[in-house]
C-alpha positions in Angstrom: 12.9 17.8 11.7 12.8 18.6 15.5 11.1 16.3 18.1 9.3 18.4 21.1 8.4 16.2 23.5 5.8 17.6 25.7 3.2 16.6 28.5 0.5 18.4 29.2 -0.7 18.4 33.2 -4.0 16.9 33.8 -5.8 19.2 35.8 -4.5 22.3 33.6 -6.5 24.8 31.9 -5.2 23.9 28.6 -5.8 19.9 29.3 -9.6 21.2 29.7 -9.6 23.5 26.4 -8.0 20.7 24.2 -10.9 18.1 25.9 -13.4 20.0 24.4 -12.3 20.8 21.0 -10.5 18.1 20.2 -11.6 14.5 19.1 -9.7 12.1 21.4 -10.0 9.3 18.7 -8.0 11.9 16.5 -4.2 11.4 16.7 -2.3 14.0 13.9 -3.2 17.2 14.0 -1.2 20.0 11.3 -0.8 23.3 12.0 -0.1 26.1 9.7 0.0 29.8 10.9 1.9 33.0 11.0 4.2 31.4 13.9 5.3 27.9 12.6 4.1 25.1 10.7 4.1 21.6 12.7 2.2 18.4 13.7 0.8 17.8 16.9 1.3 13.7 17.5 -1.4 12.7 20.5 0.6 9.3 22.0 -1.5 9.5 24.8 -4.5 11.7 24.9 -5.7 10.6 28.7 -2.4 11.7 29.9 -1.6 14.3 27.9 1.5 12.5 26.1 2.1 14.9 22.8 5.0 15.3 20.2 5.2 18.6 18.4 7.3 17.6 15.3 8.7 21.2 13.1 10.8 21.7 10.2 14.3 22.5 10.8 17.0 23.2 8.6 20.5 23.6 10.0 23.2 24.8 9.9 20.9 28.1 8.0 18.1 27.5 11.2 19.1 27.6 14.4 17.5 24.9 17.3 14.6 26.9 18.9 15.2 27.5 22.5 13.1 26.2 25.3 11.0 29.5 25.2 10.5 29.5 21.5 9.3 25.8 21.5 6.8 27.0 24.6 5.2 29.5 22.5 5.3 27.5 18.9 3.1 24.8 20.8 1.1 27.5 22.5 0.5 29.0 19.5 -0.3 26.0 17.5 -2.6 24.7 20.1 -4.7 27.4 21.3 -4.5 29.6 18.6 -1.4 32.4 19.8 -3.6 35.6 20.3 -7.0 34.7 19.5 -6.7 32.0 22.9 -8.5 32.8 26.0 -5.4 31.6 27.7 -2.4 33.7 27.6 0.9 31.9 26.9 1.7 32.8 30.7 -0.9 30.9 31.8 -0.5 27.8 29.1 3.4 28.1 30.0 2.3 26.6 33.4 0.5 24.2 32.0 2.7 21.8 30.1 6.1 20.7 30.9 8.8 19.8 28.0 10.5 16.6 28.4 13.1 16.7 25.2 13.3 18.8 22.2 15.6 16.7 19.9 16.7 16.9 16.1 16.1 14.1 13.4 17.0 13.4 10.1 13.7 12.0 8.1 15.1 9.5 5.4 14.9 5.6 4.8 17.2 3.5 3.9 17.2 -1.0 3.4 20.1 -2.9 4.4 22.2 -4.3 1.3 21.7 -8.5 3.1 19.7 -9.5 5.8 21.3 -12.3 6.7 25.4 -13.0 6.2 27.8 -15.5 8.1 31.3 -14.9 9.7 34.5 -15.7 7.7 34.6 -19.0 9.6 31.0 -19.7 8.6 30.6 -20.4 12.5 28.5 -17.4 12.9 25.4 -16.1 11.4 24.3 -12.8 11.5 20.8 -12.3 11.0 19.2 -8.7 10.7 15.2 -7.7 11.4 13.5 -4.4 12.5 15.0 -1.1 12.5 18.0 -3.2 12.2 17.4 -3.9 9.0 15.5 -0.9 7.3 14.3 2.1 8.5 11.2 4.1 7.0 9.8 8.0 7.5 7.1 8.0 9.9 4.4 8.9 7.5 2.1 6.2 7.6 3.7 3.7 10.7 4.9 1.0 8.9 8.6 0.7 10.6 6.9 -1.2 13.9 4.5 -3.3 11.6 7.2 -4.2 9.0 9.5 -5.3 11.9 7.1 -7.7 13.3 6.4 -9.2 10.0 10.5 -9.3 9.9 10.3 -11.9 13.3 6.9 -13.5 12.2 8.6 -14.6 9.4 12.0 -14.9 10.7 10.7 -17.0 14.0 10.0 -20.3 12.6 12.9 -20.4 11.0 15.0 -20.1 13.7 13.2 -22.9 15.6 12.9 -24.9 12.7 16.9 -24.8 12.6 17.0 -25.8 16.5 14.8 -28.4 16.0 17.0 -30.2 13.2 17.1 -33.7 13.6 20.3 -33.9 12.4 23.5 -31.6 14.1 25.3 -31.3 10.3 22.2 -30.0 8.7 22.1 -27.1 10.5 24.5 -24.8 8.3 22.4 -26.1 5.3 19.6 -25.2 6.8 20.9 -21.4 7.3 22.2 -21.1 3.9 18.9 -21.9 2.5 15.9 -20.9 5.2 17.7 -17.2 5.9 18.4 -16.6 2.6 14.9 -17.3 1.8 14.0 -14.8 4.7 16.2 -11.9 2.6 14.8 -12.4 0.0 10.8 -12.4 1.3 11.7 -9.7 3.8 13.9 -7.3 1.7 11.4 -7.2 -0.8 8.4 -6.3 1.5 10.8 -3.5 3.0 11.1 -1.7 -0.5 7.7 -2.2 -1.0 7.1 -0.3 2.1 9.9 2.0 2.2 8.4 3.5 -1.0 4.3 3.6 0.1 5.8 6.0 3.3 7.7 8.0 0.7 4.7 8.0 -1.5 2.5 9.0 2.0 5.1 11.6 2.9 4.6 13.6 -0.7 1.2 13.6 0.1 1.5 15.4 3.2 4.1 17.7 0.9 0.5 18.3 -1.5 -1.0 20.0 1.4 1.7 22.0 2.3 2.6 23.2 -1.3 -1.2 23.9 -2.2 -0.9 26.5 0.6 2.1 28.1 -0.9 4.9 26.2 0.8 6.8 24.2 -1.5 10.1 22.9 0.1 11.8 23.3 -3.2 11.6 27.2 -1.9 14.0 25.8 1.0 16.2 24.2 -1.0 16.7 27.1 -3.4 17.2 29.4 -0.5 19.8 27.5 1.0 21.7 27.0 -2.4 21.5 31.2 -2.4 23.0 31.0 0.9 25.3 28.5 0.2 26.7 31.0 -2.0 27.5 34.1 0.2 30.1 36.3 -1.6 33.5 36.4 1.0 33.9 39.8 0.0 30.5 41.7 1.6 31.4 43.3 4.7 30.4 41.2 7.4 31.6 38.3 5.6 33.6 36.9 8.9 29.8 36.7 10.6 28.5 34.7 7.7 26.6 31.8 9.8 25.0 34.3 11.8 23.8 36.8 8.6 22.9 33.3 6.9 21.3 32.6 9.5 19.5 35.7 10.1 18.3 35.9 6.5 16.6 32.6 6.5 14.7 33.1 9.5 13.5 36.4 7.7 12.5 34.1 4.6 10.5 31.7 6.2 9.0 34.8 8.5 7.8 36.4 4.8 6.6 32.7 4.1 4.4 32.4 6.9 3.0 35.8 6.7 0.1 34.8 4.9 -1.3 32.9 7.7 -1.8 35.8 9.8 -5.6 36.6 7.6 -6.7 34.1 10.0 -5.7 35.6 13.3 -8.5 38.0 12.9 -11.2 37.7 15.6 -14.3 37.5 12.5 -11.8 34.5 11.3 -11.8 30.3 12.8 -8.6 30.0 14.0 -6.7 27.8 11.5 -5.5 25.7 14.5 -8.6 24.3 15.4 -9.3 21.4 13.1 -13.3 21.0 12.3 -15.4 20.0 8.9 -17.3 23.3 9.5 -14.0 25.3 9.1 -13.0 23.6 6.0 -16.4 24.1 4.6 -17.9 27.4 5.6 -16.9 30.5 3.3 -18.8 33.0 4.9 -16.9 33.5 7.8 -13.4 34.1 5.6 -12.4 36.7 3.6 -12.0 36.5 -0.1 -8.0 36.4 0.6 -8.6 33.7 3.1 -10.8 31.5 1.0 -8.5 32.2 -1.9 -5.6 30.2 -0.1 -7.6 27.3 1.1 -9.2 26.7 -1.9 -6.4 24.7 -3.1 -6.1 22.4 0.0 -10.2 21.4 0.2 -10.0 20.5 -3.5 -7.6 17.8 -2.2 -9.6 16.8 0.5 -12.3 16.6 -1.2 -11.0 14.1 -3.6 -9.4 12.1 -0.7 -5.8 13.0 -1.8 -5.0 13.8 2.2 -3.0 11.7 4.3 -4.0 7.9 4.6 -3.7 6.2 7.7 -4.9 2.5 6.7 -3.2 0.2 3.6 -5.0 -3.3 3.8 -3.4 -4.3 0.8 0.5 -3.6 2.4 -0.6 -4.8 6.3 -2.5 -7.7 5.7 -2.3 -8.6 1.6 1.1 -8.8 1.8 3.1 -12.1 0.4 5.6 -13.6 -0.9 4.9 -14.6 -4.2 7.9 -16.3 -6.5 6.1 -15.8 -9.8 7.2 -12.4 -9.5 10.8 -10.8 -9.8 11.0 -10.4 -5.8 14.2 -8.6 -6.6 13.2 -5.9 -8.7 14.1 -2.7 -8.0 16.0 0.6 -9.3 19.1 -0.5 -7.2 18.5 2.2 -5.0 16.1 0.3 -3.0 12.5 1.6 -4.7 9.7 -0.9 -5.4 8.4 0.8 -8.5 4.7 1.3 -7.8 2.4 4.1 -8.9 0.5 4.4 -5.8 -2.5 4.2 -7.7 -3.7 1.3 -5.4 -2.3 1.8 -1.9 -5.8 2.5 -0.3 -7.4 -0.6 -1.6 -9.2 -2.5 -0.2 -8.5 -6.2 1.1 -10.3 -8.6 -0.7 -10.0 -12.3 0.8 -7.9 -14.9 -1.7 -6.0 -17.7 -1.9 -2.3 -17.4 -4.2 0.7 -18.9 -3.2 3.2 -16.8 -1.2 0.1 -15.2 0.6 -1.5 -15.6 4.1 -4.4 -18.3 4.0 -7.7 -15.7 4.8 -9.8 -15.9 7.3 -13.0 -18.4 6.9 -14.7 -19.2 9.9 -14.3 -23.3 10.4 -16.5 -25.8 13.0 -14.5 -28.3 14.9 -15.8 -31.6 13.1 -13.9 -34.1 15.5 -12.9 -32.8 18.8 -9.0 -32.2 19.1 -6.7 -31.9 22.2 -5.5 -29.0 20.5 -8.4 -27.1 19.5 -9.9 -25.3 23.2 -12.8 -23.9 21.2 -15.9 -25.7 18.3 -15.5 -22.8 16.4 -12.3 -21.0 15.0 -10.5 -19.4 12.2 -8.3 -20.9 9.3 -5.9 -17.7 9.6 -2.7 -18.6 11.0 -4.2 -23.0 11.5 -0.4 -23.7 12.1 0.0 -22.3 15.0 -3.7 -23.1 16.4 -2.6 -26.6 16.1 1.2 -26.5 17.5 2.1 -27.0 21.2 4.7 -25.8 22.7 7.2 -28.9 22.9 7.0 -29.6 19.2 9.1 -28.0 16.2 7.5 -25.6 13.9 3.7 -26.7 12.3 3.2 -27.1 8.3 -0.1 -27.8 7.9 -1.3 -29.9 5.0 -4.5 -28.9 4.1 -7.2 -31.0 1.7 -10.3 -30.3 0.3 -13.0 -32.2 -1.2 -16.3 -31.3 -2.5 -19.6 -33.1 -1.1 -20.6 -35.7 -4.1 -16.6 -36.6 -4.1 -15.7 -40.1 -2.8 -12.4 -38.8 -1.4 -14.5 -37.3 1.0 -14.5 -40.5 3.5 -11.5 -42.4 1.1 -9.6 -44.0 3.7 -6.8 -44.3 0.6 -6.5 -40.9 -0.1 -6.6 -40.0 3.8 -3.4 -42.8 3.9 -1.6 -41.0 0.9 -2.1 -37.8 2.8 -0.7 -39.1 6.3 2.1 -41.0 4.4 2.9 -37.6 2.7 3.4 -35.8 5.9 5.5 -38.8 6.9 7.8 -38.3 4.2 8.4 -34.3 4.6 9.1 -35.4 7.9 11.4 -38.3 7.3 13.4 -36.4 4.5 13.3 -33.1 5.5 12.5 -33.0 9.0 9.5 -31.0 9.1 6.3 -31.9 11.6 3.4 -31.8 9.1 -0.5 -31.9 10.3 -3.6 -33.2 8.3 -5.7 -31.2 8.4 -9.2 -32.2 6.3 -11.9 -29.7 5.4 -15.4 -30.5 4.7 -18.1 -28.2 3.2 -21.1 -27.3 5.5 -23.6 -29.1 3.8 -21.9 -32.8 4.4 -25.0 -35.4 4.8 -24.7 -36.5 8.5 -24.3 -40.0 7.2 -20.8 -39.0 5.8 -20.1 -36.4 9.0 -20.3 -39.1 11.1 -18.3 -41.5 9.2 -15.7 -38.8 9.1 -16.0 -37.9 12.8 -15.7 -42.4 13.5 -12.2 -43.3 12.0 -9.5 -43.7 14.0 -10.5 -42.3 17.6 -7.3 -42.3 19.4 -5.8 -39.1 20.3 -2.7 -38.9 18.0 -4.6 -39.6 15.3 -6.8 -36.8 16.2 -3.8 -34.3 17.2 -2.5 -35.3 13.4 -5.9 -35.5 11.6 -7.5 -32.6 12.1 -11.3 -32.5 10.5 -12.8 -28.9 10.3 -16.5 -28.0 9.0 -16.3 -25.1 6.4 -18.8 -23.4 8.4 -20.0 -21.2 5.3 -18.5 -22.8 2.9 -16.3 -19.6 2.1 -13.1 -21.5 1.8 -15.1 -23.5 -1.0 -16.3 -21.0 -2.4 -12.9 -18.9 -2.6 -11.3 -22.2 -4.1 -13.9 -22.3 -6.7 -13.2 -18.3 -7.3 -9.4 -18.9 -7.0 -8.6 -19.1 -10.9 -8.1 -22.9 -10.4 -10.9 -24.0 -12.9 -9.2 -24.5 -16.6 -10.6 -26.1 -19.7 -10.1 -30.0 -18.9 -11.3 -29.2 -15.2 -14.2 -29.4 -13.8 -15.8 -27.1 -10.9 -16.0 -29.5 -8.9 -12.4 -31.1 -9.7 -11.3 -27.6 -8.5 -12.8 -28.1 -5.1 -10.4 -31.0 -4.5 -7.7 -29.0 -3.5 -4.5 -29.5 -1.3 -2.5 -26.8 0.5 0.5 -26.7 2.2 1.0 -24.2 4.5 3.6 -22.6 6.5 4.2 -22.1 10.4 3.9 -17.9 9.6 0.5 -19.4 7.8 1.0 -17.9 4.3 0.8 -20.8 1.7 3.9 -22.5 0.4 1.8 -24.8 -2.4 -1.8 -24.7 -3.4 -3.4 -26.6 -6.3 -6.4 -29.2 -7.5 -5.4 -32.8 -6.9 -6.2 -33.6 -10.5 -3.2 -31.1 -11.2 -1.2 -33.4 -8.5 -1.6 -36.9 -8.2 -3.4 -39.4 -10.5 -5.3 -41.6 -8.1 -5.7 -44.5 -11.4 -2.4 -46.0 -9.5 -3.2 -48.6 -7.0 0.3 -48.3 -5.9 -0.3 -45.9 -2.7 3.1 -45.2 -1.5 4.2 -44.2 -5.1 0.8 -41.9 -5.0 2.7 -40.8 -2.3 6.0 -39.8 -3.5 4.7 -38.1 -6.1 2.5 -35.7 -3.8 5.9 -35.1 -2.0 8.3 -34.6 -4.3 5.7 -32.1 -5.5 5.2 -30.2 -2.1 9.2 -30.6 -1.7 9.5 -28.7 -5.1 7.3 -25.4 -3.7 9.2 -25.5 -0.1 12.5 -25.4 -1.8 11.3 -22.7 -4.0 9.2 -20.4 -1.3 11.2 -21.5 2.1 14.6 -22.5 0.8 14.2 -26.1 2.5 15.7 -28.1 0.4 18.4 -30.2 2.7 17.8 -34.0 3.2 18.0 -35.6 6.9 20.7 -38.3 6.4 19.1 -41.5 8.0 
């Protein structure tokens, strides 16, 4: 591929044409006529900030020069010479920054994360770093971040060790984890933009260009008998034959340079749906490309289930692949839709949540569950795990001071064992009776207890109603049963351990701290599993 980097001048003519006929929400723009066949990229459409990306094919195509890239975007812009504007006049009009060549392909690095031979150092990889992607569909910036969301808290939670000697131990484990979440998410993606880029390809070969046709004619060039006369020029009659090829290939596109034709550069739904105003030759060759419009087989620009339904779930073989770095998916659901859930591995969904006891650490009444751990984290602590509990409104464990003292003595133990600063964090549904709101809202009023204990309102009662929805309910359990639920979730807020208590802890013990222990050997079970935390502070 070749990058032209171009800018064109505000006050120009051409600023002034592309105003009016283009949609400045639009971004991609691909052009197909007798000249070239490209894709306009608007980065900036205020200031005129465009990329003009072409196929190139070396060493059989040679670079365009600076005056063949000024008349392939004149051409693909304003329509060559159906344009009011002559190419002398949109010459002056846009100034080329860079015209560089690139190489589209992806590839995954074999490790993330690997230490030195004197297992002082680690090396830790995230971002383009680590994978790279084609650009058909975005995802190389996204998947990065995700890289450092996930990678973030681990890092911290390493510099925040209590104890110095558990800090290899806690690489060996915590990055490895990251690898192995973060490698599997960069297959996963690498193959949806190889997926996206064939569709683009659809387009192209529905109008009669099918890059298999460049491959084959470069394998025929390849081939160039030594013994033809002129066979010490053979680059430059290889060369001169492929630009003739793709010359024949782009012919057909000239039917629409006709003045009775749209110009095919102009993108609009009442081009792509009129007939009368094109030949039979012309409607002939589109026909093709609006039957794959028309089913929606065109480029995609939005995956909720890859940008925010992502997770890390360890029921699943998170290292399958081919060994050639493909996450075998059909495709058949990369346009889905996001529907809100709650599974382990998995980000905890948005539910809107009331502030039912005012906390230092909570600025607003009102927020979102999405991402609680870092709502409730300040700056001079470690990483935030937040324990999360559930109870349904008839339950007594709703104002249980016992089960609210296993719960704190739980968090006490993650931290005491494995270092981690864990947060209560108690939800209650909406329809609460104001007798037991206020009992809830009483307790303890001091503000550690209320930094530690948080006590949100399910506003809506959608987080109830998800648990209820959440598979959870089985035979020997009841619905309500199911609504007592405990989380745990981590800093990057995707959930490390989610089940009913009655799967959990059997409250017929009076024995509280052994109530306890059970809940966190549990919980310490999941972490070691989804995070890799599974090192023991040495008191």
């Amino acid at each position: 591929m070749l990058n032209i980097h171009f800018q064109i001048k505000s006050e120009s003519k051409l600023n002034s044409l592309l105003k009016e006929q283009l949609d400045p929400k639009s971004m991609l723009y691909f052009i197909y006529n007798d000249i070239a066949v490209c894709v306009f990229v608007c980065h900036n459409y205020d200031q005129g900030e465009w990329v003009c990306q072409i196929p190139f094919h070396p060493p059989y195509e040679k670079q365009p020069t600076e005056a063949q890239c000024l008349h392939i975007i004149t051409h693909g812009l304003v329509g060559g010479s159906d344009s009011t504007l002559s190419l002398e006049d949109v010459a002056q009009d846009f100034d080329i920054i860079s015209i560089k060549p690139w190489l589209m392909n992806g590839f995954i690095a074999d490790s993330y994360y690997t230490t030195s031979s004197d297992q002082n150092t680690d090396y830790i990889l995230a971002g383009d770093a680590a994978h790279t992607f084609p650009p058909s569909g975005g995802f190389g910036m996204n998947t990065g971040l995700q890289d450092v969301h996930n990678l973030a808290w681990r890092l911290a939670l390493q510099y925040h060790s209590p104890v110095p000697t558990n800090k290899s131990l806690c690489s060996r484990t915590n990055f490895s984890s990251y690898e192995k979440e973060r490698r599997y998410i960069a297959q996963q993606n690498l193959s949806l933009s190889i997926r996206n880029y064939q569709r683009v390809l659809n387009i192209a070969k529905s109008l009669g260009l099918d890059p298999a046709y460049i491959e084959a004619s470069n394998k025929l060039l390849n081939i160039f008998p030594s013994f033809l006369p002129g066979a010490e020029n053979k680059l430059d009659i290889q060369q001169d034959l492929f630009t003739k090829a793709v010359k024949i290939a782009l012919s057909r596109f000239s039917i629409f340079n006709s003045s009775s034709n749209h110009n095919t550069t102009t993108e609009s739904s009442s081009y792509l749906s009129s007939s009368k105003t094109h030949s039979m030759l012309a409607n002939v060759l589109l026909r093709p490309m609006r039957e794959i419009l028309r089913q929606g087989q065109g480029l995609p620009l939005l995956f909720p289930k890859f940008e925010i339904g992502f997770g890390y779930d360890t029921s699943n073989n998170m290292n399958e692949h081919d060994g050639q770095n493909n996450y075998h998916d059909d495709g058949s659901q990369d346009t889905a839709p996001y529907t809100s859930f709650l599974k382990k591995g998995y980000r905890l969904p948005h539910c809107t949540m009331q502030v039912a006891r005012p906390s230092s650490l909570l600025c607003s009444t009102t927020i979102s569950l999405t991402d609680i751990p870092s709502q409730i984290h300040t700056d001079l602590e470690p990483p935030n795990f937040a324990l999360i509990i559930t109870t349904p409104t008839s339950s007594s464990l709703l104002t249980d001071q016992r089960w609210i003292s296993v719960c704190k003595r739980t968090c006490s133990i993650l931290h005491e064992e494995l270092g981690l600063h864990v947060k209560l964090v108690q939800i209650i549904p909406s329809n609460v009776p104001s007798i037991l709101t206020n009992n809830v809202k009483q307790g303890d009023s001091s503000d550690t207890d209320r930094d530690e204990h948080i006590i949100l309102n399910d506003l809506h009662n959608s987080f109830h109603e998800l648990l209820l929805s959440n598979n959870c309910v089985h035979d020997d359990q009841t619905a309500e049963s199911c609504a007592s639920s405990i989380l745990l979730v981590r800093p990057d807020g995707h959930i490390a351990h989610i089940s009913s208590l009655g799967g959990v802890v059997a409250f017929e013990s009076s024995n509280l701290d052994a109530i306890s222990e059970d809940l966190a050997q549990v919980l310490k079970k999941d972490l070691s599993e989804q995070c890799g935390l599974n090192w023991k502070v040495n008191n």
